[in-house]
TORPAVEX-839171 format. One record per atom (N, C-alpha, C): residue number from 1; residue in three letters; z, x negated, y. Coordinates in Angstrom, 1 decimal, padded with zeros to 4 digits. Atoms other than C-alpha are relative to their C-alpha. Last residue first. Example, Ala and Ser with C-alpha at 12.3 -4.5 7.8 and 13.67 -1.06 7.14 Angstrom:
BEGIN
(pt 2,"SER",(000.0,000.9,-001.1))
(pt 2,"SER",(007.1,-013.7,-001.1))
(pt 2,"SER",(000.8,000.8,001.1))
(pt 1,"ALA",(000.0,-000.9,-001.2))
(pt 1,"ALA",(007.8,-012.3,-004.5))
(pt 1,"ALA",(000.0,-000.9,001.2))
This chain:
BEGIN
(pt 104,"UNK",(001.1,000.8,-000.1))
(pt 104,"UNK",(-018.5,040.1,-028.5))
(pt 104,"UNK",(-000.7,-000.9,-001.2))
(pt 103,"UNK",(001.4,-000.2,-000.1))
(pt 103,"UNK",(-016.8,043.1,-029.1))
(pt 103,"UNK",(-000.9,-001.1,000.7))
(pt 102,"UNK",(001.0,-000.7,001.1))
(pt 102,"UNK",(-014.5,042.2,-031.6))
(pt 102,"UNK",(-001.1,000.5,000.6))
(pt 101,"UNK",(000.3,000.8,000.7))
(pt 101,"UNK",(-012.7,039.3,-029.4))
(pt 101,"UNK",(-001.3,001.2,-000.7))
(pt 100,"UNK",(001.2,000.9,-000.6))
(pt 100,"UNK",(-012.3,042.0,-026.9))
(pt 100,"UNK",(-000.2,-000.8,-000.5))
(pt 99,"UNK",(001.2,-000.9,000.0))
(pt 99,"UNK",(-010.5,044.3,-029.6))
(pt 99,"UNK",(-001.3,-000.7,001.6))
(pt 98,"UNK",(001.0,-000.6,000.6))
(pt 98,"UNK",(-008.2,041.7,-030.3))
(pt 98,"UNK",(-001.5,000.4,000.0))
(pt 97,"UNK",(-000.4,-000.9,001.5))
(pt 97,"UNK",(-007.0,040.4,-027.3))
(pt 97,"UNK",(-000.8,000.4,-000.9))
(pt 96,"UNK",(000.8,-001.2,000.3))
(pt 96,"UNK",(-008.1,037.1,-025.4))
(pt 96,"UNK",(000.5,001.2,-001.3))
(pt 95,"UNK",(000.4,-000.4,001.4))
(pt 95,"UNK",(-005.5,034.6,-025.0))
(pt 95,"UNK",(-000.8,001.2,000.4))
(pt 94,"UNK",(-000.2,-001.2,000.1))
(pt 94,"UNK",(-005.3,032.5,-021.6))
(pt 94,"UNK",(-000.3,000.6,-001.5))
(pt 93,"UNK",(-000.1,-000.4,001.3))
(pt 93,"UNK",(-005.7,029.4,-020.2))
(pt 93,"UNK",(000.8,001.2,-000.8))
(pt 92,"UNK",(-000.9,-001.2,000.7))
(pt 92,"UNK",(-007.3,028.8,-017.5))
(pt 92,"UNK",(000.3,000.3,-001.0))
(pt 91,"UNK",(000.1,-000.4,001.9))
(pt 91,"UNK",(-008.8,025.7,-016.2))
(pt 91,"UNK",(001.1,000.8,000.0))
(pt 90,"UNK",(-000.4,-001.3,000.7))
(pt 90,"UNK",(-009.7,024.8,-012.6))
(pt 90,"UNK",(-000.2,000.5,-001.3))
(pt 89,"UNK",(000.4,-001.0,000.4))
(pt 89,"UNK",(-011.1,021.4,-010.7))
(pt 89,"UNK",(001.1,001.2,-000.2))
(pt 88,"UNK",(-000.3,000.1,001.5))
(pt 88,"UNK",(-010.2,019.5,-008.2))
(pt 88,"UNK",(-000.4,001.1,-000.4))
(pt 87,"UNK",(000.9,000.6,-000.3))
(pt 87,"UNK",(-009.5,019.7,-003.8))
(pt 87,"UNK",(-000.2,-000.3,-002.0))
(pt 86,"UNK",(000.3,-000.1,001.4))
(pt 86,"UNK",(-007.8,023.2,-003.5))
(pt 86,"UNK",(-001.1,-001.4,-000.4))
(pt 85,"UNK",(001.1,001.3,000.5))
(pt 85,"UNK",(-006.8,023.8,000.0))
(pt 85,"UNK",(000.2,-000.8,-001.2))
(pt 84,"UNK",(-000.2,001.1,000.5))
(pt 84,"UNK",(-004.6,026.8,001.6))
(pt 84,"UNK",(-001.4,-000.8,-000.9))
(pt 83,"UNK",(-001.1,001.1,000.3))
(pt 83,"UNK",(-005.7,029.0,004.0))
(pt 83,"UNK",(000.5,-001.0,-000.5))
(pt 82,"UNK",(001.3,000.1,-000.9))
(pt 82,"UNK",(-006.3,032.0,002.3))
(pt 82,"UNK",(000.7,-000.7,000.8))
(pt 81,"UNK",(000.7,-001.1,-001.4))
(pt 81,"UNK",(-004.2,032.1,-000.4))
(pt 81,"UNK",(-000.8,-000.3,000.7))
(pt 80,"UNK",(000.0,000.3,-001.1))
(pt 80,"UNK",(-005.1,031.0,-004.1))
(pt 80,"UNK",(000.2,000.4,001.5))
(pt 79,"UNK",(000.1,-000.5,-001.4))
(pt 79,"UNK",(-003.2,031.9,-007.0))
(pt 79,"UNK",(-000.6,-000.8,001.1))
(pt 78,"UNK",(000.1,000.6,-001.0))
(pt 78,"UNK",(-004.0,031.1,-010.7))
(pt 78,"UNK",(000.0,000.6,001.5))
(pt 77,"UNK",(000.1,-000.7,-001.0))
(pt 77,"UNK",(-002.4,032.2,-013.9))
(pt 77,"UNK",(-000.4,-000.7,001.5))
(pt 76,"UNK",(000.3,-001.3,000.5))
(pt 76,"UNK",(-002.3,031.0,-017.3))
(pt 76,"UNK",(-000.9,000.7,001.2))
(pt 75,"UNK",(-001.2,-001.1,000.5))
(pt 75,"UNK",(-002.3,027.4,-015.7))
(pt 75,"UNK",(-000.7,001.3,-001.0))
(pt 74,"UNK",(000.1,-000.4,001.3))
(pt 74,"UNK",(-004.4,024.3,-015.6))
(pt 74,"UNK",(000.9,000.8,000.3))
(pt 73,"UNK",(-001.0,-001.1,-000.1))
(pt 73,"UNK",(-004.6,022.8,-011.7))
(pt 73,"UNK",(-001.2,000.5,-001.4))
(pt 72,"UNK",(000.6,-001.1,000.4))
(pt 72,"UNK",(-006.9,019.4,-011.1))
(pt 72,"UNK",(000.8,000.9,-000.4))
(pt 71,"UNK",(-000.1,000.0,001.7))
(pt 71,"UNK",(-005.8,017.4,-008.8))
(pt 71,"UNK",(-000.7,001.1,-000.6))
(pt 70,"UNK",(001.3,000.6,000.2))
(pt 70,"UNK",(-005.9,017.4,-004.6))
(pt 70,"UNK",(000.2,-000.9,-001.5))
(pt 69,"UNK",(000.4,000.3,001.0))
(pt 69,"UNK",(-003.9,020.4,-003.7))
(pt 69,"UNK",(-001.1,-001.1,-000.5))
(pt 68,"UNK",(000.9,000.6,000.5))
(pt 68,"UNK",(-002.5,021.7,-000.5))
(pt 68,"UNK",(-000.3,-000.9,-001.3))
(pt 67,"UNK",(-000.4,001.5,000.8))
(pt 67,"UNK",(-000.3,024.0,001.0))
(pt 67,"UNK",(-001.7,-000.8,-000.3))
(pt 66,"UNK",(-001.0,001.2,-000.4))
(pt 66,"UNK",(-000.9,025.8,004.4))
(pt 66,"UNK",(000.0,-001.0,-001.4))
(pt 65,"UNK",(000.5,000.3,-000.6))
(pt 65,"UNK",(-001.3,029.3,002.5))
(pt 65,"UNK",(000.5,-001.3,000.9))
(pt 64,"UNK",(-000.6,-000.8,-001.0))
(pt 64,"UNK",(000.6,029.3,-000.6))
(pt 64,"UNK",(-000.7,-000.6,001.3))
(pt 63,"UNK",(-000.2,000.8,-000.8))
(pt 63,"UNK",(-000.8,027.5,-004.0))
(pt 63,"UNK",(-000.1,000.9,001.6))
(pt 62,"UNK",(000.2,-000.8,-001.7))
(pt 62,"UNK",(000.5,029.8,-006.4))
(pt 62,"UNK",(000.3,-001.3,001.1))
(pt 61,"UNK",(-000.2,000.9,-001.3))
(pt 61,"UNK",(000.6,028.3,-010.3))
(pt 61,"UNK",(-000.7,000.5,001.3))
(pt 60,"UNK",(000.3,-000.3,-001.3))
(pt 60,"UNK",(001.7,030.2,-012.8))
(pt 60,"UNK",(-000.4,-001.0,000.9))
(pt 59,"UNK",(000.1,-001.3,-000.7))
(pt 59,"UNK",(002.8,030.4,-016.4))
(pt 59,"UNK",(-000.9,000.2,001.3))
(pt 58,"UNK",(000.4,-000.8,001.0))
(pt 58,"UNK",(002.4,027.2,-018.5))
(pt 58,"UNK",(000.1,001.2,000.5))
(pt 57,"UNK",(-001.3,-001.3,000.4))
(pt 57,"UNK",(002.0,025.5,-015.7))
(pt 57,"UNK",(-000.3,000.7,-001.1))
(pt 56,"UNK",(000.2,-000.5,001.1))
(pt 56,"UNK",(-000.2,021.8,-015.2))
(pt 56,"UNK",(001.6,001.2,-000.5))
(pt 55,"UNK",(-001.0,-000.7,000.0))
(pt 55,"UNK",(-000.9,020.2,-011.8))
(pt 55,"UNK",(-000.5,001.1,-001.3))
(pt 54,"UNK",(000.9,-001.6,001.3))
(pt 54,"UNK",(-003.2,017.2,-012.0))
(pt 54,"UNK",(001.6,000.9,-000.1))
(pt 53,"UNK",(-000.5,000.6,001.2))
(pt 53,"UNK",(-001.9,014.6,-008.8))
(pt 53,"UNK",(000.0,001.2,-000.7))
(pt 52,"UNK",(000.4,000.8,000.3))
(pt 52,"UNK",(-001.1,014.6,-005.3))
(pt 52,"UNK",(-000.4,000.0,-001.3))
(pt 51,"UNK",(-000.1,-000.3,001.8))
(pt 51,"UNK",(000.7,018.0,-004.5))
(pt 51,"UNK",(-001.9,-001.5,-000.4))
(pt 50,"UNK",(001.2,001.1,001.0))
(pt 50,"UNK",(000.9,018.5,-001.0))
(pt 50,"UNK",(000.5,-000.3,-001.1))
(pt 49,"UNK",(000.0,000.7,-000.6))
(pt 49,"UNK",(003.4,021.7,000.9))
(pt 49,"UNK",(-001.2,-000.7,-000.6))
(pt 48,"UNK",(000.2,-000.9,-001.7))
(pt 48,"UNK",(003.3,025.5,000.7))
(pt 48,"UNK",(-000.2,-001.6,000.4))
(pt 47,"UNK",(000.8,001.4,-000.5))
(pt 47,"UNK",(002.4,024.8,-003.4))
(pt 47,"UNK",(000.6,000.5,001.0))
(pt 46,"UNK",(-000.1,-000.8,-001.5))
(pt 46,"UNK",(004.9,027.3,-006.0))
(pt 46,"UNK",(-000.8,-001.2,000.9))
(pt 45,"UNK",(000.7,001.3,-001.3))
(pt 45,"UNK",(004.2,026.0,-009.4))
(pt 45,"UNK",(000.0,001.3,001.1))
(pt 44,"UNK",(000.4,-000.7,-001.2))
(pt 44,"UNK",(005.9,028.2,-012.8))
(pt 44,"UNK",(000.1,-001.0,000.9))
(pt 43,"UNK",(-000.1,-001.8,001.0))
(pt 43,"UNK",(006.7,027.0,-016.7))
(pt 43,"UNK",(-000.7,000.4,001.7))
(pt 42,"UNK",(-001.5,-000.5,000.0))
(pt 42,"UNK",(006.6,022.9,-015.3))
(pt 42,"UNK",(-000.3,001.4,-000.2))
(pt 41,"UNK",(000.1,-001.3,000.9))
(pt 41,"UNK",(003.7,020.1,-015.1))
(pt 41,"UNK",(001.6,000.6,000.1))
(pt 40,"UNK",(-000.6,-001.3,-000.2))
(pt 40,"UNK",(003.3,018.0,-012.1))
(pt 40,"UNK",(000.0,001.2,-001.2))
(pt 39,"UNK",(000.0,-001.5,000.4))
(pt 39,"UNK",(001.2,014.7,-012.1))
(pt 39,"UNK",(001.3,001.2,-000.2))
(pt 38,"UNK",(000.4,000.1,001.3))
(pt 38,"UNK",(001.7,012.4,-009.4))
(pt 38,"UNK",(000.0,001.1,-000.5))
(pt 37,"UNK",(001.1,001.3,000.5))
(pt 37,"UNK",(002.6,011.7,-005.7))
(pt 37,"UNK",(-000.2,000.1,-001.6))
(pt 36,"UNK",(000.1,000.6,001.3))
(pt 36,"UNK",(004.5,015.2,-004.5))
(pt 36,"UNK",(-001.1,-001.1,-000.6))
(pt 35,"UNK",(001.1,000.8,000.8))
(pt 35,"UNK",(005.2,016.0,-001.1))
(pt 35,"UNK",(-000.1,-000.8,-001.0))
(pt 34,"UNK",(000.1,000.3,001.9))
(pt 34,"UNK",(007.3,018.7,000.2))
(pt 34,"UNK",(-001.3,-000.8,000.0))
(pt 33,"UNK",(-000.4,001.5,-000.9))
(pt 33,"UNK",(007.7,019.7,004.6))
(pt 33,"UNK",(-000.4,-000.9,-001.6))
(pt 32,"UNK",(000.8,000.5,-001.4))
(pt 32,"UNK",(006.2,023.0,003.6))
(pt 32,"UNK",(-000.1,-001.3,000.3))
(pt 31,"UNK",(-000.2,-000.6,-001.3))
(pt 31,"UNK",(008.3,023.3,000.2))
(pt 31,"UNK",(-001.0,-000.7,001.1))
(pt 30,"UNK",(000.4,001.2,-000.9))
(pt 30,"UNK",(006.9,022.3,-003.2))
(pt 30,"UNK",(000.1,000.6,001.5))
(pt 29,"UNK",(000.7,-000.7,-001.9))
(pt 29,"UNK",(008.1,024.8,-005.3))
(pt 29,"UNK",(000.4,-001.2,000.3))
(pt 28,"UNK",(000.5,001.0,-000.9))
(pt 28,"UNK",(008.4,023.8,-009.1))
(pt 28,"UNK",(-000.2,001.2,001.1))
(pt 27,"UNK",(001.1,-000.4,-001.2))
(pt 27,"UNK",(009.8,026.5,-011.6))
(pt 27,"UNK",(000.2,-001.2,001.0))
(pt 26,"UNK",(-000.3,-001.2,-001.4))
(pt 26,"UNK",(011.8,025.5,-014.9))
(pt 26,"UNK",(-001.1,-000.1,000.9))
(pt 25,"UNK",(000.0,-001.2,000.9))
(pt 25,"UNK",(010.8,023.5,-018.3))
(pt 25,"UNK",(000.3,001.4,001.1))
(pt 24,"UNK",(-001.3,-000.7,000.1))
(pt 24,"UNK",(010.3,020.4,-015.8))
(pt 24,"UNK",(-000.3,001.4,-000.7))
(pt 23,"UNK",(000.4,-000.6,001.3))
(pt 23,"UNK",(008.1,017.5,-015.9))
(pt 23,"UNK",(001.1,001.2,-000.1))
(pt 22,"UNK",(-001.0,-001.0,-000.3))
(pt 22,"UNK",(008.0,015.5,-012.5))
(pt 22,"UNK",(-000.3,001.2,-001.2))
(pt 21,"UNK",(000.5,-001.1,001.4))
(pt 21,"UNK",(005.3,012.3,-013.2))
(pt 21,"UNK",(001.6,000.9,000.8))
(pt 20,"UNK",(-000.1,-000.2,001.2))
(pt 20,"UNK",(005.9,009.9,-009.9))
(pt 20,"UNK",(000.5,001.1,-001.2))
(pt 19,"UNK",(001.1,000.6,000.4))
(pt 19,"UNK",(006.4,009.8,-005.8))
(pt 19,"UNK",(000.6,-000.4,-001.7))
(pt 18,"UNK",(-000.4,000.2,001.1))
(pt 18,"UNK",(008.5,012.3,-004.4))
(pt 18,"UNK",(-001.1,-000.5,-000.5))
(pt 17,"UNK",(000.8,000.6,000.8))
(pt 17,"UNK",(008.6,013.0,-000.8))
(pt 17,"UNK",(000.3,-000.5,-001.8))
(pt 16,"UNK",(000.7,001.1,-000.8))
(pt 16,"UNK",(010.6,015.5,001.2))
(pt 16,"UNK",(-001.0,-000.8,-001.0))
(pt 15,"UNK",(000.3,000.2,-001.3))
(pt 15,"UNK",(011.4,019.0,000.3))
(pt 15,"UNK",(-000.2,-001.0,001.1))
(pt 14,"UNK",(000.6,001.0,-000.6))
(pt 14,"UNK",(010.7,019.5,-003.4))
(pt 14,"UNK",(-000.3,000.2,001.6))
(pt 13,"UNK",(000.5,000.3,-001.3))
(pt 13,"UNK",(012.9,022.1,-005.0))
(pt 13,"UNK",(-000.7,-000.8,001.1))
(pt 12,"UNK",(000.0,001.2,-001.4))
(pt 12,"UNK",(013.4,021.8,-008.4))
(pt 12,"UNK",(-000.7,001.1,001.2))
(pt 11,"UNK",(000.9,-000.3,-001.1))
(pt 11,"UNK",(014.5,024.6,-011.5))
(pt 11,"UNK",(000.3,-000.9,001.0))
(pt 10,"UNK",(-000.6,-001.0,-001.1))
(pt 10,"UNK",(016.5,023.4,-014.7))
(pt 10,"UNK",(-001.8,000.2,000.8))
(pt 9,"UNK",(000.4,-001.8,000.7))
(pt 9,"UNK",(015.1,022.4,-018.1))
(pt 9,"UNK",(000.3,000.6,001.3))
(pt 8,"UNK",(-001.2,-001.0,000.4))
(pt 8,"UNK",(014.5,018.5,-017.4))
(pt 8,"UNK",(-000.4,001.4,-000.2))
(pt 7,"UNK",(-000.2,-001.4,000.9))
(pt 7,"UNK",(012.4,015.6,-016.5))
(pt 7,"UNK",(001.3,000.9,000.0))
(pt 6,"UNK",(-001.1,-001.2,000.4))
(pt 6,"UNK",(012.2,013.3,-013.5))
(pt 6,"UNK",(-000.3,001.4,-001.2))
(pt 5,"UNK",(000.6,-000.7,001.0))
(pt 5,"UNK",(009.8,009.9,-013.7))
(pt 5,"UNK",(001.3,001.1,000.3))
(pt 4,"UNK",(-000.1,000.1,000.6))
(pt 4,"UNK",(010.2,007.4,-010.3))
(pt 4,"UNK",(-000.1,001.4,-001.5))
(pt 3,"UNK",(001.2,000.5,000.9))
(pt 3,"UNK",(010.1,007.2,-007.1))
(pt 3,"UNK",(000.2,-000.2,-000.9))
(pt 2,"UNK",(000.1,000.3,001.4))
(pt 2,"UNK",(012.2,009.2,-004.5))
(pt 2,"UNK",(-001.1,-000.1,-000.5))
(pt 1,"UNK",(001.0,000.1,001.0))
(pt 1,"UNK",(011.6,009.2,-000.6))
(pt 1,"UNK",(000.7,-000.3,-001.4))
C-alpha cells in the first residue's frame, strides 16, 4: 500500500493499493488487482480495477469490464463496458463546431 499525494508528466500503472490525490500529465490504468483511494485526474483513464474518488481526464476515460467506479468521471471522452460499474455522476466536455453552434 502507498499513501500519500503523486504528481508528474510520466505514465502510472496501479497494481495494488494507492491511497491519495494521483495527478499525472500521462495515462492512468488501474490494473484488475489496482485500487485507488482519492481523486484521479491525468490526459487518459484506463479502469479494470476500483477507483474511489472523482476521476477527471482531459482525453479519456475507459472503465473496462470488471472495473469499478464510485466518483464522479469528467472527460472529453467516455467509455463504458458491459460489465463494469459506474456509481456517480457524468460530465463531458467537449467543443461544439461552428456550423452546429449556427444552427441552434
Amino acid at each position: 500500500m502507498v499513501r500519500g499525494r503523486l504528481d508528474g508528466k510520466g505514465d502510472l500503472r496501479v497494481e495494488g493499493v494507492l491511497e491519495g490525490e494521483l495527478d499525472l500529465e500521462g495515462d492512468v490504468a488501474v490494473g484488475p488487482d489496482g485500487t485507488l483511494v482519492g481523486p484521479l485526474r491525468a490526459r487518459s483513464i484506463e479502469v479494470a480495477g476500483e477507483v474511489h474518488g472523482d476521476v477527471l481526464a482531459g482525453d479519456t476515460v475507459a472503465i473496462r469490464a470488471g472495473g469499478r467506479v464510485q466518483g464522479d468521471v469528467r472527460a472529453r471522452r467516455i467509455a463504458i463496458d458491459d460489465g463494469a460499474a459506474l456509481h456517480g455522476g457524468i460530465e463531458m466536455d467537449f467543443d461544439l463546431e461552428e456550423d452546429e453552434e449556427a444552427r441552434r
